[in-house]
N, C-alpha and C positions, 0 to 999 in steps of 0.2 A: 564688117562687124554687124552681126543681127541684132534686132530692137533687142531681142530677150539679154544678146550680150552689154548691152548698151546698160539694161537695165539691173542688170546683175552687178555691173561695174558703178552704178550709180548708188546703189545701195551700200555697197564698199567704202566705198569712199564717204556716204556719209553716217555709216557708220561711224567711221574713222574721227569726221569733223566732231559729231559728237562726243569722242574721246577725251577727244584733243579739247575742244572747247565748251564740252558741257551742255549741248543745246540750250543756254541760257536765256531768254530771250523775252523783255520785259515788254508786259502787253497795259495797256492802257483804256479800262473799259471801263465808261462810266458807269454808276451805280450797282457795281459788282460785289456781291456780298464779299467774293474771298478777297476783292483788293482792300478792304477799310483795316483801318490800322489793328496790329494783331499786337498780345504781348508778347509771343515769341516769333523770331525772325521763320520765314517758313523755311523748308527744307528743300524747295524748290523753286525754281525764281519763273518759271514757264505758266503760263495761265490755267494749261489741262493740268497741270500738277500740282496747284494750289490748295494749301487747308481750307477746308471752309471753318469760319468764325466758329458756327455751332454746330454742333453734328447735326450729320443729316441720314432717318433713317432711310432705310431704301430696302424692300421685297424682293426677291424673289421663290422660285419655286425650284425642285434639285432634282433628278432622276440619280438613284445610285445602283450600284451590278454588285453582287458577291468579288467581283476583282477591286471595288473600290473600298469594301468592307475589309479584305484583307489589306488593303493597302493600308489604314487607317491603321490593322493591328502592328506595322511596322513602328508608330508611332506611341511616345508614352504623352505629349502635351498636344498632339494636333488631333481632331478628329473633322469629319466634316460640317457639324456646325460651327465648332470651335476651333481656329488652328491659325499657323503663320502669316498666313494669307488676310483671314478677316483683322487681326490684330493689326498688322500694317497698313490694312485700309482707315482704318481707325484713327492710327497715330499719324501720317504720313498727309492724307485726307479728310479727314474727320467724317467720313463716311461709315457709317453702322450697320451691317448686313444683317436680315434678318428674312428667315425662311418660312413662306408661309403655310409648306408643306412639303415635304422628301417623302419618294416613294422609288420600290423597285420597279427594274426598267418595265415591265409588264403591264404593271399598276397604272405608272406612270401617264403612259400616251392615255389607255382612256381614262386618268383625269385631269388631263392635260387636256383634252380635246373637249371632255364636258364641259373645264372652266371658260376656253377659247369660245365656245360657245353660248356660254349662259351670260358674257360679258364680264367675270369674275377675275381679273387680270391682276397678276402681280405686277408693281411697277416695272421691274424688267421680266420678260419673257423669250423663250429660245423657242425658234418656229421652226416650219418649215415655207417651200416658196407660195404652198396652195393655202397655208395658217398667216402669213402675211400677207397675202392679196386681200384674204378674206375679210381680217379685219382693217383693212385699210379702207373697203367698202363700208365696212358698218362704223367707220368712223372711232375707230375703239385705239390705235394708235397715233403717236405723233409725229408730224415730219420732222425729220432729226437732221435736213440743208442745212443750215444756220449751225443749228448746234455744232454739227461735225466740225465744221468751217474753223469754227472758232475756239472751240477749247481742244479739236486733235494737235496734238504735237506735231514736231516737225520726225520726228520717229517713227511717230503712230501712221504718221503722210506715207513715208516712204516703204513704210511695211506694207500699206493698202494696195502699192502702188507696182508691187516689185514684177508681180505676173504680167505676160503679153496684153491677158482679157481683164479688162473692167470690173472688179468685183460688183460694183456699185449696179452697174448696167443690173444687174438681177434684182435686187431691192431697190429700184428708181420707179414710181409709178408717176405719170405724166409730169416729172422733171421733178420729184421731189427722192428726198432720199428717206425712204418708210423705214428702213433696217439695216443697221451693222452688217456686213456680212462676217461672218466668222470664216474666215482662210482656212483653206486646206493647203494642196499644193501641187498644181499639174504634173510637173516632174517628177514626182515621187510617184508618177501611176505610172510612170515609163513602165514597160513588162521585159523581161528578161529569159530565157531558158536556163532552168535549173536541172541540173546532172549529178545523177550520181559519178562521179569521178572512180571511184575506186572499182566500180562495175566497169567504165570506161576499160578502164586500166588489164584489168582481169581479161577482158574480150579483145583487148589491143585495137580497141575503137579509138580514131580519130575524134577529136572536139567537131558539131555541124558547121558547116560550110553554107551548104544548104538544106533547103526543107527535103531535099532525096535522102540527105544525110539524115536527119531528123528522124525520116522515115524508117531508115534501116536502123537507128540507135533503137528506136521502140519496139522492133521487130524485135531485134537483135535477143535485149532486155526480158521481152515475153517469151520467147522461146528456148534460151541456150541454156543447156544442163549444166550448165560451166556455172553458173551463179547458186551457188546455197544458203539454205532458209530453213532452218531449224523450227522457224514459230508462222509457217503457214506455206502451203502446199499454190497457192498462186501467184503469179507477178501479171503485173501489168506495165506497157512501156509508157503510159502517157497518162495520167492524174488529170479526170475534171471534175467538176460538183455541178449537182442537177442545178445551180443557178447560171452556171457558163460564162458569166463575169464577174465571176469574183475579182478580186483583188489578188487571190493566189487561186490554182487549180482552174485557171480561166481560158478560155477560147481565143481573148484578144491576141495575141500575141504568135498563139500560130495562124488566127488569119490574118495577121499581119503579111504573111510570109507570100501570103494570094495576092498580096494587093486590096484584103477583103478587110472592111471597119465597120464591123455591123453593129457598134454602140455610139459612131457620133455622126454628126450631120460635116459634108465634104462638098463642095463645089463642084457642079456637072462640065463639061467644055464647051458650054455657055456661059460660065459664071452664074449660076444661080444654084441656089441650094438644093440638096438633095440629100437621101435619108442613107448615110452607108449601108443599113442592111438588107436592103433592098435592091442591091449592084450584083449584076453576076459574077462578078470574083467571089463573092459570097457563096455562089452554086458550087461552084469547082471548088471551095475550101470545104463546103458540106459533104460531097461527094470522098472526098479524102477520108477525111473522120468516119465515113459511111465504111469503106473497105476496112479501116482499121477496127472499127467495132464488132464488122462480121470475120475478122481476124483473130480476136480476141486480146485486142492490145489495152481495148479500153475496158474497163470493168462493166458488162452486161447490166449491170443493176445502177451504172451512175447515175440515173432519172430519180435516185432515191435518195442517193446522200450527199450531204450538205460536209461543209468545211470541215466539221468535227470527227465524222468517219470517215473521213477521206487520210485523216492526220493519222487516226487509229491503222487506217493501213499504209502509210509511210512509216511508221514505227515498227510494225512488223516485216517491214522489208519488201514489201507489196508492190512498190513503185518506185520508178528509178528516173522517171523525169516529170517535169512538169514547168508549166510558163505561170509567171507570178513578178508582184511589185520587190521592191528591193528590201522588204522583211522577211522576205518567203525564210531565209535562215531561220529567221527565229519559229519557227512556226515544223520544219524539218528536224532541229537539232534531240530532238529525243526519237527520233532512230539511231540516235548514235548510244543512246544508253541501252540498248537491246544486241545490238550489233557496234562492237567498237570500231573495226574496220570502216563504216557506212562515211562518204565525205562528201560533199556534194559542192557544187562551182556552179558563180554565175558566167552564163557566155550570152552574148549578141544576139539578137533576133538575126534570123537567117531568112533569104527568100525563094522564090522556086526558078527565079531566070537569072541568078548570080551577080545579082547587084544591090546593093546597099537594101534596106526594106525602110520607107516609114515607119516610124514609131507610135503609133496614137495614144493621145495624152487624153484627159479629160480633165474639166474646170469640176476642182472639189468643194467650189462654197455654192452649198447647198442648203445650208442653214443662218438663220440673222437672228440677231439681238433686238430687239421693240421695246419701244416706249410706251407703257398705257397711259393712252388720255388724260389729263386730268394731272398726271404728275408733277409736280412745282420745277422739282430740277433734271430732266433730260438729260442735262449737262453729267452726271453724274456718270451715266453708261462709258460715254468719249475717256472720261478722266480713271475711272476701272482700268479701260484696256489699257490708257497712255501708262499705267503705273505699274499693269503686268508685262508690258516690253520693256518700260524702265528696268525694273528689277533682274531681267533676266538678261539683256541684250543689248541696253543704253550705260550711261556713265559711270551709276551708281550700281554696275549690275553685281550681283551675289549669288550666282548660277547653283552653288553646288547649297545656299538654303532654300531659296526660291522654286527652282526648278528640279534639279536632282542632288538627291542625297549621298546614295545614288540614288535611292526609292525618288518614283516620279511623283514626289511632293506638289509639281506645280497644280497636279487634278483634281486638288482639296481647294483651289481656288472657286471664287464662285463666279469669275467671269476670266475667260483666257482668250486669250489671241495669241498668233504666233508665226514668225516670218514664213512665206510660201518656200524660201532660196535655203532653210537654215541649214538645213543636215546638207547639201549639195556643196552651202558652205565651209561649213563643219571639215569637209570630205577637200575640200581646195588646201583649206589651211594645212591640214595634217598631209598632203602629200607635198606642199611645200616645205612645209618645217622638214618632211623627212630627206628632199633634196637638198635643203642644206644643211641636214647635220643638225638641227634645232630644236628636236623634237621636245627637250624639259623646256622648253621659252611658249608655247600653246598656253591658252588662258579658255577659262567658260565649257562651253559644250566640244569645242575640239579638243580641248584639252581630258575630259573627265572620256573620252571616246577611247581616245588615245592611249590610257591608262586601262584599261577595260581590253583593247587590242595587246598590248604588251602584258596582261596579266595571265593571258591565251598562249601569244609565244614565249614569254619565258618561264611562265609555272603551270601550263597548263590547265589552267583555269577554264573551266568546261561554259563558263558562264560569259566567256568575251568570243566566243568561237563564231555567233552569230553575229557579234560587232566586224570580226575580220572579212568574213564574208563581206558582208556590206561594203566597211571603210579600206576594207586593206587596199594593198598598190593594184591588186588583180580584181578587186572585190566588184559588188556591181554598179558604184558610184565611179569605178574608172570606165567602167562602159558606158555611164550618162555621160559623163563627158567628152567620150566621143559621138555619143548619139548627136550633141551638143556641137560638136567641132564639124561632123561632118552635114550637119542642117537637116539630120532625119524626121526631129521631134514634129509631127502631127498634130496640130490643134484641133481641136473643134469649131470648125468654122462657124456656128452657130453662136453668136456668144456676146445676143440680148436676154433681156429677160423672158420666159417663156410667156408664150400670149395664151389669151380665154381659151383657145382651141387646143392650145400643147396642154394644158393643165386638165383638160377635161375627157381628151382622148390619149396621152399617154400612155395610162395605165394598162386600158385595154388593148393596146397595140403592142404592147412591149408582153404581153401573157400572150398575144397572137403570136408573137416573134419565137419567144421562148419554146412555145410548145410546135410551133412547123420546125423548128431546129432539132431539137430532142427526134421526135416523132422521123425525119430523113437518117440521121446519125443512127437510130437504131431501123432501119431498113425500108423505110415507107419511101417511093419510087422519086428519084430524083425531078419529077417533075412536077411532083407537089410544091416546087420550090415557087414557082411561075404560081400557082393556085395564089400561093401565101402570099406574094407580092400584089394582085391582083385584089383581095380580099384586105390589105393593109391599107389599100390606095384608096377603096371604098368605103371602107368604116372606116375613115378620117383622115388617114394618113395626105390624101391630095389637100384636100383644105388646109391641113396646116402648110402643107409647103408651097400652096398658093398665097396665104394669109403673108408666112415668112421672108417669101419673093417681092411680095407688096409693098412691104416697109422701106 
């Protein structure tokens, strides 16, 4: 059994204890305001989940999108100042939220970055890793050791805790803990091959086997007169966006197939670190994409467009595969309103020498929670999160007002956290329940899943089509799980926090990286490849992986 199964099963189960016993657990701190005798019994017997006696107000700052704007219009009593969320921190905690400014995303960062800078800090503030170094320099946050320690739950513990990598390792600077980290979830970045199926079908193309196969689905896809398209005169067999690692329309996943991980750090047969995209399986994955774009598989102008036109031409029927995380459905499913016939399947990353391929994951907490200076109660940020996993995922959880409605209500929160394991979870339970027959006894988020999949198969309900994909028996959570059984899943072997040298030359190594990629893919001589690594290794990239070696 691998750590990650270890830790999956550990979470389980105390989930479970939780259930069963409430994580109740009576803490004994002297001079604590929430323990002095209260008039009403609290509603929580746990320390992080304590009323305080008198409210306590507490700041922060809100960035909102036109997606959060209409989310709010689903709503007649929530909006994002006011809504389920603050009213339960209130009542539940005595904690009183209050925002000391909300701005569109645009707006946002530079006045986000002016206040981080001018010292003008909300009591909680959401960073990034180079926004929390900084202020941990200028003294402007507080170490949140102790804090954590002592009012996280035994919930909030094991959520922190469920991933391989250390969330904390990223916001620890010389042994103190500066920032929350806010969880993502490695797993959920697994990459998958998405297929049109019914193209498949039409051309009496086999599912890929391997990346030869691959090769010839794309071919296949751009060239044969067999496929028609009333709302645009070109196909292309492989979808990417001029970022190249997206999340969906991404590169990972067919250089997986090389053996090539040109976005995380991998161990040399030295044991010491090294930059994946910098390894010549990189060359021979570049050289591929090269033929295929002087082919015409890829769209000549993808150096141009970003996620959103790349969608506009999966709608019109433009593209028939592409490699992407396990929402890619939702993001496809309106080429289905243009063309009803359009259906598309996850299948397995594939390799070029016929045997299993790596998976590369990456660690998604990349953002933390801070405390500004000066605060009275820190303690506050810990008992937030302990009460948005309560509510959604501990004892007292109430999943479908908390978290979905269905509307994803929990985003009017003004502090979330949320398991790295849940949807993978989610995806265990419902194929259990379905093995035995169980499927109305599902509770919480597998259950509201579940309902959303059967509203698909039995009313056809266009709106659960991109749950099936994901959760069904075939969907691409039953491929994690073999990614999982068979030990493919890829870490990032890098997985401290990044040092002065990774912060200060990333940027411009990763624009170096991007553009010698582009620049070979659309026909510049494969031997610029050797320039680029040369050129990465000089402006910076040796030092960090000397500095990273050192440690």
């Amino acid at each position: 059994m691998s750590r990650w199964q270890r830790k999956k099963r550990v979470f389980t189960v105390t989930l479970l204890f939780c259930y069963l016993m409430g994580c109740h657990k009576a803490h004994n701190v002297e001079n604590d305001p929430m323990m002095k005798e209260s008039k009403k019994p609290p509603l929580y017997e746990e320390l992080g989940l304590q009323k305080y006696e008198k409210v306590i107000n507490v700041s922060l700052v809100r960035e909102t999108t036109p997606s959060l704007r209409e989310l709010e219009s689903q709503f007649t009593n929530d909006t994002l100042m006011d809504n389920r969320w603050t009213e339960l921190l209130e009542e539940a905690l005595g904690i009183r939220v209050e925002y000391k400014w909300v701005e569109e995303d645009v707006v946002y960062h530079k006045k986000l970055a002016n206040s981080l800078m001018s010292g003008d800090l909300a009591d909680i503030t959401r960073v990034n890793r180079q926004q929390l170094r900084d202020l941990e320099r200028a003294n402007l946050i507080q170490d949140l050791t102790e804090v954590y320690d002592l009012y996280a739950t035994e919930l909030t513990k094991q959520v922190m805790e469920q991933e391989i990598e250390d969330p904390f390792k990223l916001s620890t600077i010389d042994g103190s803990i500066m920032g929350i980290p806010i969880l993502g979830s490695a797993v959920d970045t697994a990459q998958y091959i998405w297929i049109r199926t019914d193209w498949l079908e039409l051309l009496q193309l086999d599912p890929p086997q391997t990346m030869e196969d691959v090769l010839g689905i794309s071919e296949a896809f751009t060239l044969s007169d067999e496929i028609e398209n009333l709302h645009s005169d070109r196909r292309f067999g492989l979808a990417i966006s001029k970022y190249l690692w997206d999340p969906v329309m991404s590169l990972t996943g067919f250089m997986a197939g090389y053996q090539a991980y040109p976005t995380i750090w991998i161990e040399d047969e030295t044991g010491l670190l090294t930059y994946g995209g910098i390894q010549p399986e990189v060359k021979d994955a570049l050289l591929v994409l090269q033929e295929m774009y002087m082919n015409g598989q890829i769209d000549e102008e993808f150096f141009l467009k970003d996620g959103g036109k790349i969608k506009e031409q999966i709608i019109n029927g433009e593209v028939g595969m592409l490699f992407g995380e396990q929402w890619t459905p939702f993001l496809v499913q309106e080429s289905r309103k243009i063309d009803t016939k359009a259906n598309w399947k996850a299948f397995p990353l594939v390799s070029n020498h016929g045997e299993m391929p790596s998976v590369p994951i990456r660690n998604e907490s990349d953002q933390f929670w801070v405390v500004r200076e000066g605060f009275e109660h820190p303690e506050v940020l810990v008992k937030m999160i302990n009460l948005f996993l309560e509510k959604n995922w501990g004892e007292s959880a109430d999943y479908e007002r908390y978290y979905s409605t269905p509307y994803p209500i929990w985003q009017l929160a003004p502090i979330a956290q949320a398991p790295p394991l849940k949807n993978y979870q989610a995806f265990l339970e419902i194929e259990k329940a379905r093995g035995q027959d169980r499927l109305n006894q599902l509770e919480g988020e597998a259950k509201a899943i579940q309902r959303k999949i059967e509203d698909y198969l039995k009313e056809g309900d266009p709106d659960g089509w991109g749950w099936y994909l994901a959760y069904g028996d075939e969907g691409a959570y039953s491929i994690l799980d073999s990614y999982q059984a068979n030990d493919q899943l890829l870490h990032n072997q890098m997985n401290q926090a990044p040092t002065d040298l990774m912060l200060e030359y990333s940027p411009l190594l990763y624009n170096l990286q991007l553009t010698a990629y582009k620049n070979i893919i659309m026909g510049e001589p494969i031997e610029s490849f050797d320039e680029f690594v040369e050129d990465w290794k000089r402006m910076g990239g040796d030092k960090m992986m000397r500095e990273l070696n050192e440690k």
